[in-house]
N, C-alpha and C positions, 0 to 999 in steps of 0.2 A: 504494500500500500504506500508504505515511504517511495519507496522508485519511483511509482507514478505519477505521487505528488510532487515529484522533482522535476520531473518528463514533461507533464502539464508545464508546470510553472515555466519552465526552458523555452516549451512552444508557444505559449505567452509571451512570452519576452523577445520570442526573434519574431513573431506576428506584428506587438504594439509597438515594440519598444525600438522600431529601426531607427537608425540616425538619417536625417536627408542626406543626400551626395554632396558634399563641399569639395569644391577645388583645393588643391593642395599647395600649398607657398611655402616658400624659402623656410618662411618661420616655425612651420613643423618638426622641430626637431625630433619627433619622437615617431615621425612616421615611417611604419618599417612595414613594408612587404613581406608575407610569408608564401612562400610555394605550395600551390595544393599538396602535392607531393607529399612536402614536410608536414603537416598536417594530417593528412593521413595515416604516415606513418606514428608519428605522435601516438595518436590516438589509438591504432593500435596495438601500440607496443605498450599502452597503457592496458589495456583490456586483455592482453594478453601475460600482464604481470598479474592483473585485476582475476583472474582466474587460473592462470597456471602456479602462481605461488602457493597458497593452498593446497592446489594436488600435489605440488614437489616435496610439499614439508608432510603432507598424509602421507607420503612415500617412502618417509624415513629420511630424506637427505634429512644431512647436518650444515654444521659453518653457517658462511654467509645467509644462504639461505634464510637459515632459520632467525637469525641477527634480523634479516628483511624481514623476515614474517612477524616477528616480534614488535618492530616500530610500525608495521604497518598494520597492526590489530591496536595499536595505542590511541 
């Protein structure tokens, strides 16, 4: 039920909450370009931490691993 209420909330917000298109000027310092690519891979490589960590540490790995599993249950 929490997932979904995240999921809604997310599609909400990329529905209402778009920014208009502004032209871009010298003064943006902060404006960065990211590659689809890079982005997808992100993301995946989240979800697939997001569910393989888990099955690695039910699997008996030690080490790192489990140090990851550890902070990432905190």
């Amino acid at each position: 039920m929490l997932v979904a209420a995240i999921a809604a909330a997310g599609l909400i917000g990329l529905v209402w909450l778009r920014p208009e298109p502004q032209a871009r000027t010298a003064e943006d310092a902060f404006a960065v370009s990211i590659p689809r690519w890079a982005s997808w891979t992100a993301i995946g490589g989240f979800f697939l931490l997001l569910a393989g960590l888990p099955l690695l540490i039910w699997a008996g790995a030690a080490g790192p691993a489990a140090v990851a599993d550890t902070f990432y249950r905190a």
